[in-house]
RODRENKOL-877173 format. One line per field, with one value per residue: residue number from 1; residue in one letter; x, y, z of N, C-alpha, C in turn. Coordinates in nm, 2 decimals, padded with zeros to 4 digits. Layout:
seq	[NUM/...] $
type	[A/...] $
n.east	[X/...] $
n.north	[Y/...] $
n.up	[Z/...] $
ca.east	[X/...] $
ca.north	[Y/...] $
ca.up	[Z/...] $
c.east	[X/...] $
c.north	[Y/...] $
c.up	[Z/...] $
***
This chain:
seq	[1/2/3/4/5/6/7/8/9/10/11/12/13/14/15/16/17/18/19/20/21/22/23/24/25/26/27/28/29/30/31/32/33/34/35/36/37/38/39/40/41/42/43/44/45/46/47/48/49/50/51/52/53/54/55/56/57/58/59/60/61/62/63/64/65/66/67/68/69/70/71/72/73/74/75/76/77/78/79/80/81/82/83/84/85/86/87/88/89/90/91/92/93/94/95/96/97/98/99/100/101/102/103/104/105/106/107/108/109/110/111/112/113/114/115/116/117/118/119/120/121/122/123/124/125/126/127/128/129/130/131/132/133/134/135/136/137/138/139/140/141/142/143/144/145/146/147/148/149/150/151/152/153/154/155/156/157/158/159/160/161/162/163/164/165/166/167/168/169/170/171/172/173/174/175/176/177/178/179/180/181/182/183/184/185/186/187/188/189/190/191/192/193/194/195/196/197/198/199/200/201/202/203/204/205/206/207/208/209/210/211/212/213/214/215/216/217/218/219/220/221/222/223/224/225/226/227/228/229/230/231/232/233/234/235/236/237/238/239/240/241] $
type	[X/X/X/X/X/X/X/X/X/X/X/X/X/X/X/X/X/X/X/X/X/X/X/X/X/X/X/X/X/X/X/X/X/X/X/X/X/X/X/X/X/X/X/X/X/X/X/X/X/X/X/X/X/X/X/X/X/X/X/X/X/X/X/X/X/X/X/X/X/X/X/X/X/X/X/X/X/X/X/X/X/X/X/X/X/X/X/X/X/X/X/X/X/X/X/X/X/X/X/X/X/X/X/X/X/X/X/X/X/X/X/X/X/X/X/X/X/X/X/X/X/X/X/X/X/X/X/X/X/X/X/X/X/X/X/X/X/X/X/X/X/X/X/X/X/X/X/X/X/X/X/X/X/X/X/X/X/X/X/X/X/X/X/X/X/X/X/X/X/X/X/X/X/X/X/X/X/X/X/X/X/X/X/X/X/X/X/X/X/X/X/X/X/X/X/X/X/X/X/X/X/X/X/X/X/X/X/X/X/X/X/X/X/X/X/X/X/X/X/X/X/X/X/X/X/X/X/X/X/X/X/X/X/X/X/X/X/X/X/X/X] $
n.east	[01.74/01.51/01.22/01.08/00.77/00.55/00.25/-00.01/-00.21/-00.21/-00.24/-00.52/-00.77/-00.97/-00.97/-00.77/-00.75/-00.58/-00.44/-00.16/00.08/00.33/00.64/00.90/01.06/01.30/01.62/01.69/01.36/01.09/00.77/00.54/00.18/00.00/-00.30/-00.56/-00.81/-01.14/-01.48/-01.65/-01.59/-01.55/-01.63/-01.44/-01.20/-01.27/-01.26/-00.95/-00.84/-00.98/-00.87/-00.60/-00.57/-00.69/-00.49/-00.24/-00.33/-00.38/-00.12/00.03/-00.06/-00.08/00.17/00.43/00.79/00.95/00.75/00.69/00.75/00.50/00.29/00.34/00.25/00.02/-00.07/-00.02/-00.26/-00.47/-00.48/-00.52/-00.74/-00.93/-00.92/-01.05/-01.32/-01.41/-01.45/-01.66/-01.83/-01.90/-01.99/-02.24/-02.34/-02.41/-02.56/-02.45/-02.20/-02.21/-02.07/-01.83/-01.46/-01.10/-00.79/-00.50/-00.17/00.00/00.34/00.60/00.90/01.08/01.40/01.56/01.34/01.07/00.71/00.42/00.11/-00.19/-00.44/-00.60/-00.48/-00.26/00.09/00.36/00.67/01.07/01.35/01.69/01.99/02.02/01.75/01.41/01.15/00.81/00.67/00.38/00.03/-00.17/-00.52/-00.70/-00.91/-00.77/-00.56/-00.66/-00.69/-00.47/-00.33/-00.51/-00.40/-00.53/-00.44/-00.14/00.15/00.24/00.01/-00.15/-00.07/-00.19/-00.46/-00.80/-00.96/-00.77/-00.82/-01.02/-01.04/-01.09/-01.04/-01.09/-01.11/-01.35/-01.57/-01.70/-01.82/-01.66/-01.28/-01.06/-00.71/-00.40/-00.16/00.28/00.60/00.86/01.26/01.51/01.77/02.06/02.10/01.88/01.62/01.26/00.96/00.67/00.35/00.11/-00.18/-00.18/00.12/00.23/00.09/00.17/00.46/00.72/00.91/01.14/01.21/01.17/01.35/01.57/01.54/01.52/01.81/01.96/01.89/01.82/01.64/01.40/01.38/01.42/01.17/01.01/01.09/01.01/00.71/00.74/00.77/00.55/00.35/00.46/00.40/00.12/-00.02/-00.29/-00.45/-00.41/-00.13/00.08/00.39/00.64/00.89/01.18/01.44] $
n.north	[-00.09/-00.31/-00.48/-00.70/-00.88/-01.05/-01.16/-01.31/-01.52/-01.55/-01.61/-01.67/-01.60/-01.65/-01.63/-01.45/-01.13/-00.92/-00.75/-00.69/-00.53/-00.46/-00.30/-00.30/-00.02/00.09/00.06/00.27/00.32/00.21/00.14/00.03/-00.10/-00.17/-00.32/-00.33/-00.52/-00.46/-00.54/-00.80/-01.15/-01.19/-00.89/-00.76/-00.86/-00.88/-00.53/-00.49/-00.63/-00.54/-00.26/-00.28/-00.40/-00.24/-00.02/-00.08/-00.16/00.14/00.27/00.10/00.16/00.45/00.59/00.77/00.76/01.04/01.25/01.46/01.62/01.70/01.59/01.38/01.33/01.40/01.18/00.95/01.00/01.02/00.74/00.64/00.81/00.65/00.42/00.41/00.48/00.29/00.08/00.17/00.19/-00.08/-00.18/-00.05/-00.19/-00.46/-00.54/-00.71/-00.63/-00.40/-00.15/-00.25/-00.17/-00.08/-00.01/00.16/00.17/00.33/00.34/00.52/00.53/00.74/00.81/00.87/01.02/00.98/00.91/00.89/00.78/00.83/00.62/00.54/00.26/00.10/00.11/00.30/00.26/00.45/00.29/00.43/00.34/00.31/00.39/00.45/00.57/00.67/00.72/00.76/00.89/00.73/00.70/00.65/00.62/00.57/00.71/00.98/01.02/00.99/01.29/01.46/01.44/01.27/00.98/00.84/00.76/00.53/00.38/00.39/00.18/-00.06/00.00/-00.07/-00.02/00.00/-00.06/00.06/00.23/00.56/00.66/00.49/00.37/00.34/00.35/00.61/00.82/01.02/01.04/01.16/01.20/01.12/01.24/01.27/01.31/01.23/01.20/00.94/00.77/00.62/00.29/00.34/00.15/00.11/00.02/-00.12/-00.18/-00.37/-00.36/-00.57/-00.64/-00.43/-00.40/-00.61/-00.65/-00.49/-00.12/-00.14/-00.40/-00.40/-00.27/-00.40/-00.69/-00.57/-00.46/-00.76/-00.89/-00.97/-00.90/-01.19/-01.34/-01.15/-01.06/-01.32/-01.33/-01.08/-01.16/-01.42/-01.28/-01.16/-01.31/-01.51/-01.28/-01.24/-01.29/-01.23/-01.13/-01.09/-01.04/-00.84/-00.78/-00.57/-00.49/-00.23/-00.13] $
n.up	[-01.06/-00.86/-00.78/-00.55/-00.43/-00.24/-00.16/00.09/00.27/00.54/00.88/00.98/00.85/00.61/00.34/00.09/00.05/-00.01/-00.28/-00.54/-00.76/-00.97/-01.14/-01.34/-01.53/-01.60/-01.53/-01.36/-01.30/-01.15/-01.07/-00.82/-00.68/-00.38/-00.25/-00.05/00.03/00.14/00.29/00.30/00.19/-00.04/-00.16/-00.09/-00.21/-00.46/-00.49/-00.42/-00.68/-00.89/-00.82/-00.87/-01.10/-01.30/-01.23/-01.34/-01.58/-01.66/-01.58/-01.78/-02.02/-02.09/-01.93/-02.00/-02.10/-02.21/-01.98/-01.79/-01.43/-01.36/-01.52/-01.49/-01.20/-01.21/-01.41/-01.22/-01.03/-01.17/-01.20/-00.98/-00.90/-01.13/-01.09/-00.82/-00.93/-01.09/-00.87/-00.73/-00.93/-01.02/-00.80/-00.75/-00.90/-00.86/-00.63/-00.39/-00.38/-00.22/-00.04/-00.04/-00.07/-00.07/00.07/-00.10/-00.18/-00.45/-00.55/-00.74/-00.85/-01.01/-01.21/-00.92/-00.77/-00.55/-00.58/-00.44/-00.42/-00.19/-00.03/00.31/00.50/00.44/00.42/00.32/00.36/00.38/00.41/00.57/00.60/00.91/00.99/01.00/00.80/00.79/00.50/00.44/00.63/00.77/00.71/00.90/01.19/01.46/01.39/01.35/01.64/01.75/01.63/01.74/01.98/02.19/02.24/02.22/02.01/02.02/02.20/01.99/01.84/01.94/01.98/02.01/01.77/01.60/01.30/01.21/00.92/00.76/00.51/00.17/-00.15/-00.38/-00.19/-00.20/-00.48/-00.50/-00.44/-00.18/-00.25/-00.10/-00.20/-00.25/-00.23/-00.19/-00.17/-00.32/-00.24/-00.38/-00.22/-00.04/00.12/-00.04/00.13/00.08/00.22/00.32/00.62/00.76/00.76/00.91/01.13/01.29/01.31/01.41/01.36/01.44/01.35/01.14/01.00/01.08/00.95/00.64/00.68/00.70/00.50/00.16/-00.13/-00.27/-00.02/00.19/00.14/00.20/00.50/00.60/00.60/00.74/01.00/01.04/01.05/01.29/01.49/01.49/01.26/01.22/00.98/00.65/00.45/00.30/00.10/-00.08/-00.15/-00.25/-00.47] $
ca.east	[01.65/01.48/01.14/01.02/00.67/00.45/00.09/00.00/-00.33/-00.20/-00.27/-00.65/-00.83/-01.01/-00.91/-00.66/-00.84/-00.49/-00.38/-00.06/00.11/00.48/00.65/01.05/01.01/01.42/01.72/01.62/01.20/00.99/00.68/00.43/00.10/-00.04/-00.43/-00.63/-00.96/-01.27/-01.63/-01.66/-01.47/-01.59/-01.63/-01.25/-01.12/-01.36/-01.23/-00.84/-00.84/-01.00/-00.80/-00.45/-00.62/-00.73/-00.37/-00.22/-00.36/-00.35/00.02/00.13/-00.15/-00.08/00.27/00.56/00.91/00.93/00.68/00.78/00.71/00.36/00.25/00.37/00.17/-00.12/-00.08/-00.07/-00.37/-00.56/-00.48/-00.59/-00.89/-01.00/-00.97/-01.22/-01.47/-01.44/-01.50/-01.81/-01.96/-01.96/-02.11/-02.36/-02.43/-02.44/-02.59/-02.41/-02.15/-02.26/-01.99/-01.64/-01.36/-00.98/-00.68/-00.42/-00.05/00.10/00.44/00.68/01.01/01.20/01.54/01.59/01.25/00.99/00.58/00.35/-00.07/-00.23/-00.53/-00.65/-00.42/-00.12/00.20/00.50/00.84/01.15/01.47/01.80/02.11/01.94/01.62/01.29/01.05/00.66/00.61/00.24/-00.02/-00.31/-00.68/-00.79/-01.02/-00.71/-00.47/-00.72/-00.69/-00.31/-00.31/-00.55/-00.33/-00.59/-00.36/00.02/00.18/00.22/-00.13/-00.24/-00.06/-00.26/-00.60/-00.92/-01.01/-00.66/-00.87/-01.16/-01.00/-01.16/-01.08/-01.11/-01.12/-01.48/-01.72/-01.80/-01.82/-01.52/-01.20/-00.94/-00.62/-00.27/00.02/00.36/00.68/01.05/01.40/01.57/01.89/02.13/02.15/01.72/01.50/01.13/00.85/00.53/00.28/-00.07/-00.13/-00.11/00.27/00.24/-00.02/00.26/00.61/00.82/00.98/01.26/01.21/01.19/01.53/01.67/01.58/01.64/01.98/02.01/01.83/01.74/01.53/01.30/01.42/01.37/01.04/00.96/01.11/00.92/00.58/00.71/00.81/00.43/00.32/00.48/00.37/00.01/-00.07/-00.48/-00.45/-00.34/-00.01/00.17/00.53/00.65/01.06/01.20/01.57] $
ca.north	[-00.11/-00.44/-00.51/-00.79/-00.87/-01.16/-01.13/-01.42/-01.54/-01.53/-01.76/-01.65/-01.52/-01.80/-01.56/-01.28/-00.99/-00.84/-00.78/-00.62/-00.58/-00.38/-00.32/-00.24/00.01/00.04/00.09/00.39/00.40/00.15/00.10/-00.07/-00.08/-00.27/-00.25/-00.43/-00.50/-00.43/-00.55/-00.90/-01.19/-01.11/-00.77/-00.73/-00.95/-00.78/-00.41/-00.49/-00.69/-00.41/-00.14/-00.31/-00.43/-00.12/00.06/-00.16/-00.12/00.26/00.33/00.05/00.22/00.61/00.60/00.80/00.81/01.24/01.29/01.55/01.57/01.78/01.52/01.19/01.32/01.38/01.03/00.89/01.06/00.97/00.65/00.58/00.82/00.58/00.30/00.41/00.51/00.13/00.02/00.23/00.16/-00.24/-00.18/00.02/-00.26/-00.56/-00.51/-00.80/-00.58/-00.27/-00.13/-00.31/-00.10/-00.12/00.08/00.23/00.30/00.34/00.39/00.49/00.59/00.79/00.91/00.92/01.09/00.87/00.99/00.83/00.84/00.67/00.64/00.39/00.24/00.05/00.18/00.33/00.31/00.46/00.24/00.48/00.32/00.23/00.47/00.40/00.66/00.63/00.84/00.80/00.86/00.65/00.74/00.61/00.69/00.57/00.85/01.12/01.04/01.06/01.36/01.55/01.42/01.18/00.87/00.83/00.64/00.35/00.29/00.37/00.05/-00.20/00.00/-00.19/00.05/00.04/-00.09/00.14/00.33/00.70/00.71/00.38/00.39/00.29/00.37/00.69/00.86/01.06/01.02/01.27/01.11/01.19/01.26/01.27/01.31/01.22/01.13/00.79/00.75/00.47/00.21/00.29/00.01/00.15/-00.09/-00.09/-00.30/-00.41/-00.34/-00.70/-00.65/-00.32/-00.44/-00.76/-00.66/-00.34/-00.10/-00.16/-00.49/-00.43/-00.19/-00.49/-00.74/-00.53/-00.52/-00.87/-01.01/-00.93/-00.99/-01.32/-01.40/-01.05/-01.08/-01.40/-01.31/-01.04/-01.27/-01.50/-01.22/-01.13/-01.47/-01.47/-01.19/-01.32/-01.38/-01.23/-01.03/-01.10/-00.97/-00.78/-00.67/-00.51/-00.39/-00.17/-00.08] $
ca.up	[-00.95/-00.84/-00.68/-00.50/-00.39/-00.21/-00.11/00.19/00.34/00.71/00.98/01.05/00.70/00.49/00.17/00.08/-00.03/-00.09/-00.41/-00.56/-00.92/-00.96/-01.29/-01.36/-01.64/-01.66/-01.44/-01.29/-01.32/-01.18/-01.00/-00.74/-00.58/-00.29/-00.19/00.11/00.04/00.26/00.24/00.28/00.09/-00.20/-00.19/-00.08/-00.34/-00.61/-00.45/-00.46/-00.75/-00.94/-00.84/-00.94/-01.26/-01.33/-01.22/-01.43/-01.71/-01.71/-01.63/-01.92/-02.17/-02.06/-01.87/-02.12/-02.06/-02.19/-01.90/-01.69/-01.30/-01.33/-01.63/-01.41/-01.10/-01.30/-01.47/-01.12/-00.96/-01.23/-01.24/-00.87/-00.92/-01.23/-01.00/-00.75/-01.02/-01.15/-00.78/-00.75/-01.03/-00.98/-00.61/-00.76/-01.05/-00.78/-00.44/-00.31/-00.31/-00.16/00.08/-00.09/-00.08/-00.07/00.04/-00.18/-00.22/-00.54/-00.59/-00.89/-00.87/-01.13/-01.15/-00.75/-00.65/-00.50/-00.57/-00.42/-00.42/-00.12/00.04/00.36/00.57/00.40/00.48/00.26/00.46/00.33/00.50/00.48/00.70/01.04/01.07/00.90/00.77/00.75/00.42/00.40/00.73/00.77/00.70/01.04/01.34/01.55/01.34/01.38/01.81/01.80/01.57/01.86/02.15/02.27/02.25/02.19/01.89/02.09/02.23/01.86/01.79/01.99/01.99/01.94/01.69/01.47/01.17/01.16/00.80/00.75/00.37/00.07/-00.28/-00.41/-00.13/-00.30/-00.60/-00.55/-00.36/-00.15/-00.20/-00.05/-00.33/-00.16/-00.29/-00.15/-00.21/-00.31/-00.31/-00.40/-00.11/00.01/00.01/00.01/00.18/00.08/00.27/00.41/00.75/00.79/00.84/01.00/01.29/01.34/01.26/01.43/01.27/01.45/01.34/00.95/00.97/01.12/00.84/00.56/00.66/00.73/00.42/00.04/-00.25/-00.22/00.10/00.24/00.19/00.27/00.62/00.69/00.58/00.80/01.13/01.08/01.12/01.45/01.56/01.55/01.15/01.18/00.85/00.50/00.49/00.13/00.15/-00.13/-00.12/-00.37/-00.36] $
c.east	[01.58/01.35/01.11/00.91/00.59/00.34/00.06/-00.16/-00.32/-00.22/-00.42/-00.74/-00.84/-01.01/-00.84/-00.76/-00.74/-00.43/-00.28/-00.04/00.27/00.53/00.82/01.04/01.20/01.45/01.71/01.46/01.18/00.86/00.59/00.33/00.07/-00.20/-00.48/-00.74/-01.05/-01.39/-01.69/-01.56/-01.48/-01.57/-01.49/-01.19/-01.17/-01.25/-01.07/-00.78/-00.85/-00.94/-00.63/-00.46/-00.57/-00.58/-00.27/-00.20/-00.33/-00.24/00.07/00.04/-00.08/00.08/00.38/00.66/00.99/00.83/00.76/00.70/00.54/00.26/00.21/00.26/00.01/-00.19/-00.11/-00.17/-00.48/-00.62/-00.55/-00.73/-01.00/-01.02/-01.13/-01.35/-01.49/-01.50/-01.64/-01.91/-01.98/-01.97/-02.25/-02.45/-02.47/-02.41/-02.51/-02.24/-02.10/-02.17/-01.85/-01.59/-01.23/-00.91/-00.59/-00.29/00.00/00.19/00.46/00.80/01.11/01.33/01.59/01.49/01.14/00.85/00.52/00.16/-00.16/-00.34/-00.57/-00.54/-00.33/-00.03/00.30/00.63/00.95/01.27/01.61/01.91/02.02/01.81/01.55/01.19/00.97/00.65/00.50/00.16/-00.11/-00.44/-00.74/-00.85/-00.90/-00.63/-00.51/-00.68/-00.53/-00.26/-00.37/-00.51/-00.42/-00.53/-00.20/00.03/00.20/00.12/-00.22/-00.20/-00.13/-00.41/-00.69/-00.95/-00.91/-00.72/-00.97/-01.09/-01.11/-01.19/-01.04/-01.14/-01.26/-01.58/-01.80/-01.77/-01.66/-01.45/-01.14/-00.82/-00.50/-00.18/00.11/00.49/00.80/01.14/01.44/01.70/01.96/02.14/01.98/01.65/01.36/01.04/00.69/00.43/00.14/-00.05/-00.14/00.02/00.32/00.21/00.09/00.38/00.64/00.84/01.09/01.31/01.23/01.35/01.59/01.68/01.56/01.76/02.02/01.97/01.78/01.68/01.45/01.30/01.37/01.27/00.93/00.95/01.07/00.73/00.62/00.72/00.62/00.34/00.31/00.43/00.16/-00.06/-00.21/-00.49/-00.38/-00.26/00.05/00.28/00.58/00.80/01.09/01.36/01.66] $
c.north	[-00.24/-00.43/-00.65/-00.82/-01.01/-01.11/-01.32/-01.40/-01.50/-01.65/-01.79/-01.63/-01.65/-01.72/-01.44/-01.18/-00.89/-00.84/-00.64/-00.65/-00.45/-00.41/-00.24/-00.17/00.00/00.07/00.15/00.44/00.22/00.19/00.03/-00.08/-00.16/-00.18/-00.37/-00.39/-00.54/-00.44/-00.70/-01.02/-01.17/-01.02/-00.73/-00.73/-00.85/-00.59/-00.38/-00.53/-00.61/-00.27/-00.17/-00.35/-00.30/-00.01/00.08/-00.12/00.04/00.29/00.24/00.12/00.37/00.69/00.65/00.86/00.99/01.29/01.39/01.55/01.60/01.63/01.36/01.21/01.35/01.22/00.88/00.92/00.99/00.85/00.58/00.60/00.72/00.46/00.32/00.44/00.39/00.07/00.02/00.19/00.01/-00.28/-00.13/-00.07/-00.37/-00.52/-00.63/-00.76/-00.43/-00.28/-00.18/-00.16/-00.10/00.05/00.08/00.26/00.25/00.47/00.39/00.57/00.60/00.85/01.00/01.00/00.97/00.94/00.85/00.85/00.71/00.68/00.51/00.38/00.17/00.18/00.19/00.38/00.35/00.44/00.35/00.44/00.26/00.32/00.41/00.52/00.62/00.75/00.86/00.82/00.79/00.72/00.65/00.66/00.68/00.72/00.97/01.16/01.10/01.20/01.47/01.52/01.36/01.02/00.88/00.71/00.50/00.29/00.30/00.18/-00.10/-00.15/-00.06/-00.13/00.07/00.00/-00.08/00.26/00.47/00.70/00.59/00.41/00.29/00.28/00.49/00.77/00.92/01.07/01.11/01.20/01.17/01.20/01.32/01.23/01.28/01.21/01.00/00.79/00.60/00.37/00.24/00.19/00.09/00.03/-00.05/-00.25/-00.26/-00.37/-00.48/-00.72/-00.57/-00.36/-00.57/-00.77/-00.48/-00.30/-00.11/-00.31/-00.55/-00.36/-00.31/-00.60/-00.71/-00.55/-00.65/-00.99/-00.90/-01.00/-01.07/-01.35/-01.29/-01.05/-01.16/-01.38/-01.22/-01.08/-01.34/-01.44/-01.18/-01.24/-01.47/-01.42/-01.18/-01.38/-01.35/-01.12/-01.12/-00.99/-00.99/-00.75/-00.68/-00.40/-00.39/-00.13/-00.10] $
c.up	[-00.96/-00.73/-00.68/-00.43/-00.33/-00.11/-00.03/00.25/00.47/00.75/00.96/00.91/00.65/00.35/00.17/-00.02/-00.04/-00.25/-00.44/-00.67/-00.89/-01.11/-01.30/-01.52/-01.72/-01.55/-01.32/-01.28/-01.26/-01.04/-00.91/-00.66/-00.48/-00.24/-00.11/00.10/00.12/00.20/00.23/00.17/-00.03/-00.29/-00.16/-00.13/-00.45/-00.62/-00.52/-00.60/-00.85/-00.96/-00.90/-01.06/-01.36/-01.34/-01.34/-01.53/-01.80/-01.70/-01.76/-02.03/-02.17/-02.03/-02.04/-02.08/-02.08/-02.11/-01.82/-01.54/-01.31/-01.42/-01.57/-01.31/-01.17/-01.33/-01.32/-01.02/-01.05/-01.25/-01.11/-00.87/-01.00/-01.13/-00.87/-00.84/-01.03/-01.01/-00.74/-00.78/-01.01/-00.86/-00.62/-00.85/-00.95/-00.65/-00.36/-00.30/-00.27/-00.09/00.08/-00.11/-00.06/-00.04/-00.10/-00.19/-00.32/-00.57/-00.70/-00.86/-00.99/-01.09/-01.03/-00.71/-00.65/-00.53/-00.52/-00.39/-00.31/-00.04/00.17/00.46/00.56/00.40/00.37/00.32/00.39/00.48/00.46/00.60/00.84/01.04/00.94/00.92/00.69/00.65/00.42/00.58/00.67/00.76/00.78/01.14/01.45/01.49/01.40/01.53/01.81/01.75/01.68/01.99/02.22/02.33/02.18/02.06/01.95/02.14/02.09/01.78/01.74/02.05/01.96/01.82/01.58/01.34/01.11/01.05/00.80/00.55/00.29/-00.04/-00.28/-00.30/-00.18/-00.41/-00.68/-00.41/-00.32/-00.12/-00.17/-00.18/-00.23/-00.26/-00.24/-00.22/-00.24/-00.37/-00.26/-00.27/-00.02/00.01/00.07/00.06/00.19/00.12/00.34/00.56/00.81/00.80/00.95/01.15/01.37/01.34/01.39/01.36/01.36/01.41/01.19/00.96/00.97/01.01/00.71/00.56/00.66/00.59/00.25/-00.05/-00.18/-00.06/00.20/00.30/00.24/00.45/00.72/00.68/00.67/00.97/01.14/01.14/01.27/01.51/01.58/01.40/01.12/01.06/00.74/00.49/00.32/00.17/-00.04/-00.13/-00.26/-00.36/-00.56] $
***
């Protein structure tokens, strides 16, 4: 298995407050998070920064290849949970950054299943042949409308409100995060990303360069289709395959 990753300022953003880390454990196992931090530059940077640190650190200290499934999702709940505690607590030690917080998805795939733990509004796609599937929803005020039939998936697109998040790691004490489980088989590529690519790319638009592109270049290409498409976010992509 093979990941590739680049984190991008954008067009519009005077600092990336994304941050990401991914780890090939072997053949068959690896991993990757992507978080989007909220709260000012500072507090964004501080937020994201912290929680992939922090991720980090706990799957290489804790992570063991005799895990079994109950053990691994444990290991990765925990691992997110610990992060928002760390965010917390240094919001609550320095008022100057009262109110930072960051989305969430970490991935890990083992031996062809996919788990994933996510909170916020980055996206985990799984590409299989031409169709694209949104594994994770969003923790948005737009989500909630389309979920009660107030607006369609396509006016949730380009609502003024697409970037009002519901749920973030480190605004309070404790988090409710999604766990989520699939399939991966041979020839998938997963995509994990900021809504800086989401808010600016298709998905008919990623199927299309997947197929048309991999590795480094992949990802460059879809950093540079976001661009295009207007570039006002800091943009993560994140392909797994």
């Amino acid at each position: 298995m093979e990941v590739f990753s680049r984190s991008d300022i954008g067009l519009v953003r005077k600092d990336n407050q994304d941050s990401c880390s991914f780890s090939v454990i072997s053949s068959s196992c690896v991993w990757a998070v992507v978080c989007d931090g909220m709260g000012g530059a500072r507090g964004g940077k501080t937020a994201s920064s912290t929680a992939v640190e922090y991720i980090t650190e706990y799957l290489n200290k804790y992570y063991a290849d005799n895990m079994d499934e109950e053990q691994l999702s444990t290991l990765l709940i925990d691992a997110v949970d610990g992060a928002n505690t760390q965010i917390y607590n240094k919001a609550c030690e320095d008022l100057s950054l009262t109110g930072m917080g960051t989305t969430c998805d970490l991935v890990f795939i083992r031996d062809g299943k996919i788990h994933v733990v996510h909170v916020g509004d980055s996206r985990t796609y799984s590409i299989r042949g031409g169709k694209i599937l949104q594994i994770t929803e969003d923790h948005s005020v737009v989500q909630e409308m389309v979920k009660r039939g107030e607006i369609t998936q396509e006016q949730a697109q380009n609502h003024p409100n697409k970037n009002f998040i519901t749920r973030a790691l480190g605004i309070n004490e404790t988090i409710r995060l999604d766990y989520i489980e699939a399939e991966f088989e041979y020839g998938d590529v997963l995509l994990i990303c900021s809504d800086g690519l989401s808010n600016c790319v298709t998905q008919a638009d990623m199927v299309k360069t997947v197929h048309e592109n991999r590795g480094i270049l992949l990802i460059d290409t879809l950093v540079e289709l976001a661009k295009i498409g207007g570039g006002n976010d800091n943009i993560t992509v994140t392909v797994i395959y």
